[in-house]
LOKOL-634724 format. One line per field, with one value per residue (C-alpha): residue number from 0; residue in one letter; x negated, y, z negated. Coordinates in nm, 2 decimals. Each point is the difference from the previous one (the first is absolute). Last residue first. Layout:
// LOKOL-634724
seq <- [NUM|...]
type <- [a|...]
X <- [X|...]
Y <- [Y|...]
Z <- [Z|...]
//
This chain:
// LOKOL-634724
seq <- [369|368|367|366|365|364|363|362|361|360|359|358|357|356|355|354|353|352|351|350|349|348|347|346|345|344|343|342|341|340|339|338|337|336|335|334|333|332|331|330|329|328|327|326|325|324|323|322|321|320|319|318|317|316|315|314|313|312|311|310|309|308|307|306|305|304|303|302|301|300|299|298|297|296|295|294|293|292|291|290|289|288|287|286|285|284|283|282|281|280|279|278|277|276|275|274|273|272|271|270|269|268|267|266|265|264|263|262|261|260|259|258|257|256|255|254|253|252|251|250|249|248|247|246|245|244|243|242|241|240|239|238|237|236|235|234|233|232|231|230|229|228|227|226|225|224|223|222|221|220|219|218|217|216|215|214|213|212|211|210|209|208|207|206|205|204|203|202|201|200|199|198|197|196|195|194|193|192|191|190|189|188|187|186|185|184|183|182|181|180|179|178|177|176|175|174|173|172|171|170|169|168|167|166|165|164|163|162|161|160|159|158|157|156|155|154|153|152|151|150|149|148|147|146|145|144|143|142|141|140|139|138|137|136|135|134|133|132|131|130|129|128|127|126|125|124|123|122|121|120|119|118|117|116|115|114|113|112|111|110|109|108|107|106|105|104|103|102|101|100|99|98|97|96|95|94|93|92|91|90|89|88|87|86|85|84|83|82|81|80|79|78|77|76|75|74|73|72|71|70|69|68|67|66|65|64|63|62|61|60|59|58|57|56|55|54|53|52|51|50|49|48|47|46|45|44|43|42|41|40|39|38|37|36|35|34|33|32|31|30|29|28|27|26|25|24|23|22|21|20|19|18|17|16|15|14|13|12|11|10|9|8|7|6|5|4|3|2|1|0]
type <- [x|x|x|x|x|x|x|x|x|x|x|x|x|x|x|x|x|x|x|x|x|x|x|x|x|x|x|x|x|x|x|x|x|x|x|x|x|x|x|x|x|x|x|x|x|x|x|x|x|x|x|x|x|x|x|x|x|x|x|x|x|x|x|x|x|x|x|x|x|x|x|x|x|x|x|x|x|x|x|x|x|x|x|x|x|x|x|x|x|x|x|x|x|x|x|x|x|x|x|x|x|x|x|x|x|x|x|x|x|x|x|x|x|x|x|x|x|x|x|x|x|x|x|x|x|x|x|x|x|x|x|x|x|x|x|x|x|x|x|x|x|x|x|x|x|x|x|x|x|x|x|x|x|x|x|x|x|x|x|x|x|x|x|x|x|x|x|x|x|x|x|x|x|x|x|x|x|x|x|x|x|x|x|x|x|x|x|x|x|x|x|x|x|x|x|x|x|x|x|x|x|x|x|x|x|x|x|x|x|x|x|x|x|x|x|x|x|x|x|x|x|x|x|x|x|x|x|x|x|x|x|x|x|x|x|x|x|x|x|x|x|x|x|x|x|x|x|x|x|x|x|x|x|x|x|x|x|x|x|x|x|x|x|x|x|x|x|x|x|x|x|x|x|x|x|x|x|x|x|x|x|x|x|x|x|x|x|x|x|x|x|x|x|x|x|x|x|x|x|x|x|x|x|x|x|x|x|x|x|x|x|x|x|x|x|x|x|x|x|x|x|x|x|x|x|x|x|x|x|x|x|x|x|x|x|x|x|x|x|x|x|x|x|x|x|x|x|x|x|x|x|x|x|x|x|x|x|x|x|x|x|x|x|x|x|x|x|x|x|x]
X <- [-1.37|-0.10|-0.11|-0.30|-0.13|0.02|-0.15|-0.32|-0.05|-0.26|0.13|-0.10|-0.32|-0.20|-0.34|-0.12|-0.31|-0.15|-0.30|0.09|0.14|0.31|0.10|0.12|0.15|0.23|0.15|0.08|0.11|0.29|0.09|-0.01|0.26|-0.19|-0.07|-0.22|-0.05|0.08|0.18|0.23|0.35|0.10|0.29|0.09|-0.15|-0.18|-0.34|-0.11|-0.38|-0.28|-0.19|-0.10|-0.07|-0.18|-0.07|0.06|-0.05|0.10|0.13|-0.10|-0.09|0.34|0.03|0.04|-0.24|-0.25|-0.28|0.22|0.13|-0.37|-0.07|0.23|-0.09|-0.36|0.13|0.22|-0.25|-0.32|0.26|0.24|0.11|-0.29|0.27|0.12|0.14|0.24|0.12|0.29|0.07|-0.13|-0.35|-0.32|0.15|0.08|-0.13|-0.17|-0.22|-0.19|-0.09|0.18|-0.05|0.19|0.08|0.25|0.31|0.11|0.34|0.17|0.15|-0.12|-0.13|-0.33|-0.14|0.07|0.10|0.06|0.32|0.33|-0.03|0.21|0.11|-0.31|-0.01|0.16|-0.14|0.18|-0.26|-0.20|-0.27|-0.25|-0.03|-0.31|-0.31|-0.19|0.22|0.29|0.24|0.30|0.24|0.24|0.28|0.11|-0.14|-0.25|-0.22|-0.29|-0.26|-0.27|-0.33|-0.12|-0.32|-0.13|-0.24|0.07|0.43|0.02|-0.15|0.19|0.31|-0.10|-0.16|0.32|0.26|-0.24|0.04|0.38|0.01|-0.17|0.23|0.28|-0.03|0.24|0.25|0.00|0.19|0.22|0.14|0.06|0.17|0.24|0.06|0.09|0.21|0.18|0.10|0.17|0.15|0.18|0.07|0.18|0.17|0.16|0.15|0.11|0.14|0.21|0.09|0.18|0.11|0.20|0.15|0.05|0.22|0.10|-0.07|-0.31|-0.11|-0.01|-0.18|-0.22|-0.11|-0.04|-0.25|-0.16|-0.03|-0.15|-0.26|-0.12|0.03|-0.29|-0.15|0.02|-0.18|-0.26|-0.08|-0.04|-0.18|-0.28|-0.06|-0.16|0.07|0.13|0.31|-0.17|0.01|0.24|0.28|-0.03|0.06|0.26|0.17|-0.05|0.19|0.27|0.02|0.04|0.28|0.18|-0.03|0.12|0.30|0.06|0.04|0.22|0.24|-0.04|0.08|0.32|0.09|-0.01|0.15|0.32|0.00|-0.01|0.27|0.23|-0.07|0.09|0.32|0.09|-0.07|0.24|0.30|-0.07|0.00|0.34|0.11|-0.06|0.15|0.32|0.03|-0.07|0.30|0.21|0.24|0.31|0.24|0.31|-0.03|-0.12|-0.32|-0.14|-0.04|-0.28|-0.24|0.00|-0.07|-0.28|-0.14|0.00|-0.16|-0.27|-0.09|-0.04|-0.19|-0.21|-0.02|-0.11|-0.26|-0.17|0.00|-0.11|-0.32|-0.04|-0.08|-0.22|0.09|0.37|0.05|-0.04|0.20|0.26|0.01|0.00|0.33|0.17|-0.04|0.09|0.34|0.07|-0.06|0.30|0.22|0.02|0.03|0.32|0.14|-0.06|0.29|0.34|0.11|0.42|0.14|0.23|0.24|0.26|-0.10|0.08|0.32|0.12|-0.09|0.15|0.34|-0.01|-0.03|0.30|0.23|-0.13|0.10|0.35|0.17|-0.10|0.12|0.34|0.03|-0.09|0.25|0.29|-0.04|-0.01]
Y <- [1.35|-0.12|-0.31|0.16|0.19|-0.35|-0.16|0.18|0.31|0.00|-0.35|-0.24|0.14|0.10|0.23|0.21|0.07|0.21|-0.15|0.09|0.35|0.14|0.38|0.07|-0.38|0.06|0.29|-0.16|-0.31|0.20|0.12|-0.39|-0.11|-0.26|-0.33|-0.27|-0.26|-0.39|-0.11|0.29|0.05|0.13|0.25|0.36|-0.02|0.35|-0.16|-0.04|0.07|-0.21|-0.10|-0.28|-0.36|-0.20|-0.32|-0.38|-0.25|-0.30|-0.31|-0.31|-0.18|0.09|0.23|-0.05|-0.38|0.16|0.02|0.21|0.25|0.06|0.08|0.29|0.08|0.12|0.10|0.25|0.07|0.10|0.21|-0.10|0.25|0.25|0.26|0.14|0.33|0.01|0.29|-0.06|-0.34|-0.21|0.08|0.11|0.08|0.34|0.01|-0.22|0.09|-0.27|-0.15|0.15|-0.12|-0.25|-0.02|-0.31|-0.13|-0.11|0.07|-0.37|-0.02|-0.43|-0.02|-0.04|-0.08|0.08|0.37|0.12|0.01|0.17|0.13|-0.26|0.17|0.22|0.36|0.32|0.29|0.36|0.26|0.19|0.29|0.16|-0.19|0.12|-0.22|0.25|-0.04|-0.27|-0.14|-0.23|-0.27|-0.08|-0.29|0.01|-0.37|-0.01|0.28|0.10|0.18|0.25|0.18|0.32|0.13|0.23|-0.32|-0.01|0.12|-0.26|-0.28|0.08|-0.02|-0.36|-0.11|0.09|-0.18|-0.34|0.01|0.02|-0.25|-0.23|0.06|-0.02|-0.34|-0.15|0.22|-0.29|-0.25|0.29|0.03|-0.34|-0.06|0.30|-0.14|-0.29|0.11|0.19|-0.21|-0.23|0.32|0.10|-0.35|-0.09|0.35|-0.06|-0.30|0.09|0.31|-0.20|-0.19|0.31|0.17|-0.28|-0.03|0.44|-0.04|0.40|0.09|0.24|-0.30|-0.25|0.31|0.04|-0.40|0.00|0.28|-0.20|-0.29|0.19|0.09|-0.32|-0.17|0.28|-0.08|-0.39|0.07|0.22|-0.28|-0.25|0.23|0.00|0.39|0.22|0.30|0.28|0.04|-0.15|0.22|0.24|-0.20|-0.27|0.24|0.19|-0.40|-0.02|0.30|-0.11|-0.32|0.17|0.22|-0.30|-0.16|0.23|0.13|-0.41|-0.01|0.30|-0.20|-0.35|0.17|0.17|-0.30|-0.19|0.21|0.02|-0.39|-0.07|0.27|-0.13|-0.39|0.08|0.15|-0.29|-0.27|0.23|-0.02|-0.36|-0.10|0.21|-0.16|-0.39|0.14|0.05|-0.28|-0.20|0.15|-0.04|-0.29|-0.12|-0.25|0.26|0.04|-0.40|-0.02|0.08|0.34|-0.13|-0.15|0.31|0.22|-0.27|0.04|0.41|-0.04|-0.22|0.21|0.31|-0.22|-0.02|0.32|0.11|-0.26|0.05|0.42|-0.15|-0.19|0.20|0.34|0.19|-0.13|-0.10|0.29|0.24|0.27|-0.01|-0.41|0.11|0.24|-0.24|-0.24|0.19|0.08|-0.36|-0.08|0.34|-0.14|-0.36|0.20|0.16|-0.29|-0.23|-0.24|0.04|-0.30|0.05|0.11|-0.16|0.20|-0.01|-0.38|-0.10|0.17|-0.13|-0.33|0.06|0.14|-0.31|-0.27|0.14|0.06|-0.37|-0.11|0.20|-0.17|-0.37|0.11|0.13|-0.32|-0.20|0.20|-0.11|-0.31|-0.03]
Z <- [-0.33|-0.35|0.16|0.19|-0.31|-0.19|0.22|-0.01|0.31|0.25|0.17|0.20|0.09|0.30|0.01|0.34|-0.10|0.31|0.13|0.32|0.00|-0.11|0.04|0.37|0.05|-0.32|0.15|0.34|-0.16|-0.17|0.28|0.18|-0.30|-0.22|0.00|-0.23|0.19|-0.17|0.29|0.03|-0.08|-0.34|0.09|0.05|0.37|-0.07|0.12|0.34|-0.15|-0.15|-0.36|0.11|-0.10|0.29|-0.20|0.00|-0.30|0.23|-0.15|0.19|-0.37|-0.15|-0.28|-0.36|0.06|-0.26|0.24|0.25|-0.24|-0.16|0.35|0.05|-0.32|0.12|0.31|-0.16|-0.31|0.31|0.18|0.30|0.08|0.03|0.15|0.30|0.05|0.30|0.25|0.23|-0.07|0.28|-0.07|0.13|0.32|-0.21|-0.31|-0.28|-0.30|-0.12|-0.28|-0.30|-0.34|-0.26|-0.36|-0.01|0.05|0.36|0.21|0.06|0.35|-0.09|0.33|-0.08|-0.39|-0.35|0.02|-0.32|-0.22|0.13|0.34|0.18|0.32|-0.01|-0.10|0.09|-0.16|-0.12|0.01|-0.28|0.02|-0.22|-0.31|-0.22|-0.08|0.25|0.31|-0.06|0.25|-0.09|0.25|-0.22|0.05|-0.39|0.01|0.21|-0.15|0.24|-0.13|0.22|-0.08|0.13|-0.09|-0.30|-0.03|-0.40|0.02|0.30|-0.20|-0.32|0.22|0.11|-0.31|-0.17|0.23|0.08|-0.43|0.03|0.23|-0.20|-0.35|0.27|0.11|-0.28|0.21|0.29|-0.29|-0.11|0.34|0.07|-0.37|0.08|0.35|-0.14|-0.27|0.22|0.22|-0.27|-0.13|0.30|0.12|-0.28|-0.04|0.34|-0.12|-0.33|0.18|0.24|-0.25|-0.20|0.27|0.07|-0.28|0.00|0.30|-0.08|0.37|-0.09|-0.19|0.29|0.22|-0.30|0.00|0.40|-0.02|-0.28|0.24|0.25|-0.28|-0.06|0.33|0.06|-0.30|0.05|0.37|-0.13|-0.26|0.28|0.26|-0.28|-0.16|0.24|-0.22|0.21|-0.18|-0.29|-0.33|0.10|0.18|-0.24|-0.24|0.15|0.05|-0.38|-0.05|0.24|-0.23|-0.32|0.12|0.15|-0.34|-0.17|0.17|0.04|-0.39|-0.03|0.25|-0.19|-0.32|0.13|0.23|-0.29|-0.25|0.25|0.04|-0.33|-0.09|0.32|-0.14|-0.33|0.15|0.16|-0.30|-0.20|0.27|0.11|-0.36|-0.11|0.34|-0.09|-0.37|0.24|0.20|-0.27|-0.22|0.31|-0.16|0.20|-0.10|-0.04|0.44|0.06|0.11|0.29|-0.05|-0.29|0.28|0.18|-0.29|-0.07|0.30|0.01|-0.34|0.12|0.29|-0.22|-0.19|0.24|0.16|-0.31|-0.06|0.38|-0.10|-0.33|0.16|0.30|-0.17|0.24|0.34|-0.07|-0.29|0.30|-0.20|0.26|-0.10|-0.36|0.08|0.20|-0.27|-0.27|0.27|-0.05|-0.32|-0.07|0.26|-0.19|-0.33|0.14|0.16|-0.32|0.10|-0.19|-0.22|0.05|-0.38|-0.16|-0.10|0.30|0.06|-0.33|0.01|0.32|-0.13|-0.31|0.20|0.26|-0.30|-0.16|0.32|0.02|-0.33|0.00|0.29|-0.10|-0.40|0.14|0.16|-0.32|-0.20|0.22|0.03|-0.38]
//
């Protein structure tokens, strides 16, 4: 009995050594999701080349997340004991990572794409509306306000192409909003300025006719002044003979409402006085009935109506005078011309030449299509 009880001691644990040696030969070791780990992680990589992090936060943010969350529960399961361990987690976190990754390369890569041809568009739209601007009131004395906005306008677009030139198309973008603000904002303004002073053109083109029918019926000379195109235009016998480039008044739009507003006047006016010499301090001066009976007579209307102040001053001495050729508006009112061109005029006119001034000789709609 002795006996068979010792060989059963020796035999059990031999036993229990060669099942657990078994069990532990085929039973397999759980084996973290290496491969999977590598593959979320180079997704990533590859979004975060992409820019996924400026164009696709949310799943670039989601990827790295649950890239995170698999890497913490990888290290939560090495822990445990070796046969214990379960990296199913681990690797669905990845499978998420992986997938959430590449949506965020494909969102980011359309939105970069879109947001690129978008900003082509726009730029293009806004340097067409700076031409415009250009065209229409380069030398528009529009408020120094609006000049202001359109200059921070357009040095804003600069700073817009540069941004797109360098690919930091985000920025480009508010830097365009920006800049388009004050682009269009401006130009509305100017747009409804300049369409306000147009409503005078039905008058103006009536001061027009009468004026060139008057030269073509005395066989005389006549002259028209056209502020806005900046022309200075002769006719003999209803027919244009000469033209010169004018410069006007600092703030030429509308008429001249009293002194000292460097406002050039509206109207159908004659010359007085032919000046020369001592006569005048700009080499040779024409100087006309300003202020006529209408100018006074509004002049007055203004005051009684409270739209001017009562000390306001109607003023006069508008010529037509030389030192011209500055290339900008800078008299008080005078119309100027180079001293040549003076020269030639002084040889034909006369007093009581007509010498007629309107905002315009062309409608709006001539003068936008510029």
């Amino acid at each position: 009995m002795g006996k068979a009880w010792r060989h059963i001691l020796i035999i059990t644990p031999v036993a229990v050594f060669i099942t657990l040696a078994g069990f532990l030969i085929y039973y397999p070791v759980p084996s973290p999701p290496s491969g999977e780990m590598k593959i979320a992680r180079d997704s990533i990589s590859f979004a975060w080349k992409n820019e996924a992090e400026t164009y696709a936060g949310d799943h670039y943010s989601r990827a790295r997340m649950y890239y995170d969350s698999a890497m913490m529960v990888w290290r939560s399961e090495n822990e445990r004991f070796i046969y214990s361990r379960n990296y199913n987690r681990v690797a669905e976190f990845a499978e998420l990572a992986t997938g959430t990754a590449h949506r965020a390369s494909e969102n980011s890569i359309i939105l970069k794409t879109n947001l690129r041809e978008r900003l082509v568009q726009q730029l293009a739209m806004l340097n067409d509306l700076i031409r415009k601007i250009n065209n229409q009131y380069h030398s528009y004395p529009l408020s120094p306000e609006t000049r202001n906005r359109i200059s921070k306008g357009k040095m804003l677009l600069r700073d817009a192409e540069t941004e797109f030139n360098n690919a930091q198309y985000l920025e480009a973008e508010k830097t365009v909003t920006e800049s388009e603000n004050l682009l269009r904002t401006s130009y509305g303004i100017a747009d409804r300025d300049l369409r306000s002073y147009f409503r005078s053109y039905p008058r103006w083109k009536n001061w027009i006719e009468y004026t060139i029918a008057l030269s073509r019926d005395s066989s005389d000379y006549s002259i028209i002044v056209d502020k806005f195109s900046r022309r200075f235009l002769v006719y003999l016998n209803g027919e244009k003979v000469d033209e010169y480039k004018a410069e006007l008044g600092r703030n030429w739009v509308g008429h001249k409402r009293l002194r000292g507003d460097k406002a050039t006047p509206e109207g159908m006016y004659r010359i007085i006085r032919k000046l020369e010499g001592d006569s005048t301090k700009y080499y040779k001066a024409l100087l006309l009935n300003y202020p006529n009976e209408e100018d006074t007579a509004r002049f007055r209307m203004e005051i009684s109506r409270g739209f001017l102040p009562p000390s306001a001053k109607l003023g006069g001495m508008i010529e037509i005078h030389g030192n011209g050729g500055k290339g900008v508006d800078w008299t008080e009112g005078c119309i100027a011309l180079r001293d040549r061109e003076m020269d030639t005029i002084f040889r034909y006119v006369k007093v009581g030449t007509p010498v007629t001034i309107v905002g315009s000789m062309r409608n709006l709609g001539n003068v936008l299509k510029r």
